[in-house]
C-alpha positions as CSV (number, residue, x, y, z in Angstrom):
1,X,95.3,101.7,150.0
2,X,97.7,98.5,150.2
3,X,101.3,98.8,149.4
4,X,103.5,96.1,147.7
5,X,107.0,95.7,146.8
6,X,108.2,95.3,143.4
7,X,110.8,92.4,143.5
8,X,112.9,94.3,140.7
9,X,113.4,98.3,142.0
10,X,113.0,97.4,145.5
11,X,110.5,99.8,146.4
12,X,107.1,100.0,148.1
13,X,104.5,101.1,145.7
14,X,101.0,101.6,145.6
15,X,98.9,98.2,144.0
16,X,97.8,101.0,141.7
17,X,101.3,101.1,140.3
18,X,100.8,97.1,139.4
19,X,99.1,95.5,136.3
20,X,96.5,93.0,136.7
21,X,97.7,89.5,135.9
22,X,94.4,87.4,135.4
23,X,92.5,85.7,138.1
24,X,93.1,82.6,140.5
25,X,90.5,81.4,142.6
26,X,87.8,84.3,141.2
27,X,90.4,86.8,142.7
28,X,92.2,89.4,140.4
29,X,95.6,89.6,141.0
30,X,98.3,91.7,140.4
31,X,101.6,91.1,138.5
32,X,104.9,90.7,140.7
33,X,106.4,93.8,138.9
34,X,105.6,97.6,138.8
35,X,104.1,99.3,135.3
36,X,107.4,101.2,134.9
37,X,109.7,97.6,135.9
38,X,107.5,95.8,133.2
39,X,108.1,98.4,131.0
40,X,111.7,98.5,131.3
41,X,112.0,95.1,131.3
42,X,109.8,94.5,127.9
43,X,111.7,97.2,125.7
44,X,115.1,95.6,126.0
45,X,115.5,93.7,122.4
46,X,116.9,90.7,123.5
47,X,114.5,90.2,126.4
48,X,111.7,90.7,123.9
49,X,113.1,88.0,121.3
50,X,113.8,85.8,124.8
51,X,109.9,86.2,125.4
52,X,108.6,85.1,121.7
53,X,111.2,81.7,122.0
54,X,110.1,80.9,125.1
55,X,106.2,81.7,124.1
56,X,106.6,79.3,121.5
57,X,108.3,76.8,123.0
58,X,105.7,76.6,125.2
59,X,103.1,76.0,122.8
60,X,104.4,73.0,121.3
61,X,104.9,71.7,125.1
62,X,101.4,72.5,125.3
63,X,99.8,71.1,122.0
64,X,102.6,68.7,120.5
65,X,102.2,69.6,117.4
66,X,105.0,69.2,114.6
67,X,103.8,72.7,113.5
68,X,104.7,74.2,116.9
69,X,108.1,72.8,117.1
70,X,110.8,74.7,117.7
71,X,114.4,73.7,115.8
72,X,116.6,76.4,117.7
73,X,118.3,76.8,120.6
74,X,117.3,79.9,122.8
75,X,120.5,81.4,121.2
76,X,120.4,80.4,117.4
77,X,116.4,82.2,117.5
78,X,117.4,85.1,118.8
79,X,120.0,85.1,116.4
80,X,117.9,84.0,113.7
81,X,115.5,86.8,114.4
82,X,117.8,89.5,114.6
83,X,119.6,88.6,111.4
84,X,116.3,88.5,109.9
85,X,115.6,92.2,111.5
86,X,118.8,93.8,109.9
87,X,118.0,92.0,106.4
88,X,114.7,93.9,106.4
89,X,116.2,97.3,107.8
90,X,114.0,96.8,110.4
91,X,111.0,96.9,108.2
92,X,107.9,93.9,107.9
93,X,108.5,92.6,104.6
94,X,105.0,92.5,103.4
95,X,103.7,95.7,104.5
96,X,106.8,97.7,104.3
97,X,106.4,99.6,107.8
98,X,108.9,99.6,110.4
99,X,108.4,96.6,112.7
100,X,108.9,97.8,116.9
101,X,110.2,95.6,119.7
102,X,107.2,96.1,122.3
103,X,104.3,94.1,123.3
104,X,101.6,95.7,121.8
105,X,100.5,96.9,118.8
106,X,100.1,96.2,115.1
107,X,103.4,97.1,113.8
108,X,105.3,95.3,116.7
109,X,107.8,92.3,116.0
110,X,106.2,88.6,115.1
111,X,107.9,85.7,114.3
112,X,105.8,84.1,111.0
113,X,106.1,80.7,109.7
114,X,106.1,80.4,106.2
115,X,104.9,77.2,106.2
116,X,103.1,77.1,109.2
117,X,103.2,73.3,109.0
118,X,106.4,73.0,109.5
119,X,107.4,74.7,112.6
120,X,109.9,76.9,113.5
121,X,113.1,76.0,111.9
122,X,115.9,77.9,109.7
123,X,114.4,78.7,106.5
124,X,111.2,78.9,107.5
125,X,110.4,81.8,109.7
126,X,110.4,85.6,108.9
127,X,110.0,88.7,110.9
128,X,107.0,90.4,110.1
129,X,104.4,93.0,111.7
130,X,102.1,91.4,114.1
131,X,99.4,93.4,111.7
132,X,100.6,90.9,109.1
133,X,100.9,87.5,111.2
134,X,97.6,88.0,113.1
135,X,95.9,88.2,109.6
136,X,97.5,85.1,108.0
137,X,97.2,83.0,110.9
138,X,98.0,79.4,110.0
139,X,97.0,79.8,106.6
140,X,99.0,78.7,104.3
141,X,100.9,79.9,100.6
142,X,97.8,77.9,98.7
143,X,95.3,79.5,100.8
144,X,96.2,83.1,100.5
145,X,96.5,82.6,96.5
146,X,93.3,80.6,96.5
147,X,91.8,83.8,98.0
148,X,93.6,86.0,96.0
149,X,92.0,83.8,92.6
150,X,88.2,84.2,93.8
151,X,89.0,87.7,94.4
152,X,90.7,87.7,90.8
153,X,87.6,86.2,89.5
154,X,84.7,88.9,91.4
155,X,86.3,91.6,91.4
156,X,88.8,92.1,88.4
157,X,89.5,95.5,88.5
158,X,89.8,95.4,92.3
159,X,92.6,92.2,91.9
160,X,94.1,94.1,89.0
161,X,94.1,97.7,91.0
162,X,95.5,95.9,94.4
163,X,98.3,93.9,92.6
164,X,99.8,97.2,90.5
165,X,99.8,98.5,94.3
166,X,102.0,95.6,95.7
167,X,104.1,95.4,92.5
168,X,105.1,99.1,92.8
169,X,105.9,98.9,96.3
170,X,107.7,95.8,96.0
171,X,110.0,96.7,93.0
């Protein structure tokens, strides 16, 4: 049994009581934090939001691509993305279910681009379900309604059927 300290409650605790944080060198290791530290940590709101900015800042260091870019200041997106959040009551636009600030799981926040070729920038992003964003990916406006038209045109009652659906629960 080995024992490690968790930086953030100071106390010696089983590696049990430690997620696994990938490999290095063919070695799993374990994450610096305790389970119950991390968790603490990842349910404040702010330090969630904090996470997704700096997440996607990184990605356009990574790939330095205009669609990755990020037009806000640490403080203007976290802003942004709780203004957006009280707009909504809390809710993902598109599927209507209330979004939760943690990690995991399909109804938890995501920040969307509407255009996803355009980056992240005022105007441009909405909070959504993660449900929702890992399905539209980087597709864009024209995709989704060129899907939506081949749908229209094989299965008609199914397009007509789905769309009285999202009309009533969009009124």
């Amino acid at each position: 049994m080995t024992i490690k300290n968790c930086p953030r409650c100071k106390i010696d605790k089983k590696t049990t009581e430690y997620s696994y944080n990938g490999y290095k060198n063919n070695k799993k290791r374990k994450k610096s934090y305790c389970k119950e530290c991390e968790k603490n940590y990842r349910a404040d709101p702010l330090t969630y939001i904090r996470n997704k900015y700096n997440r996607a800042v990184s990605r356009h260091r990574e790939t330095q691509l205009e669609k990755h870019k990020v037009h806000f200041t640490k403080e203007e997106f976290i802003d942004e993305v709780l203004k957006l959040l009280s707009d909504n009551n809390g809710l993902c636009p598109i599927k209507k279910q209330k979004i939760i600030i943690q990690p995991a799981g399909n109804n938890s926040l995501s920040v969307d681009r509407i255009d996803p070729l355009l980056g992240y920038k005022k105007n441009n992003i909405m909070i959504t379900s993660r449900k929702w964003n890992i399905q539209k990916s980087d597709n864009t406006l024209y995709d989704m309604l060129c899907f939506a038209k081949v749908i229209k045109k094989l299965k008609p009652e199914f397009f007509n059927e789905t769309l009285k659906k999202v009309n009533e629960s969009h009124d």
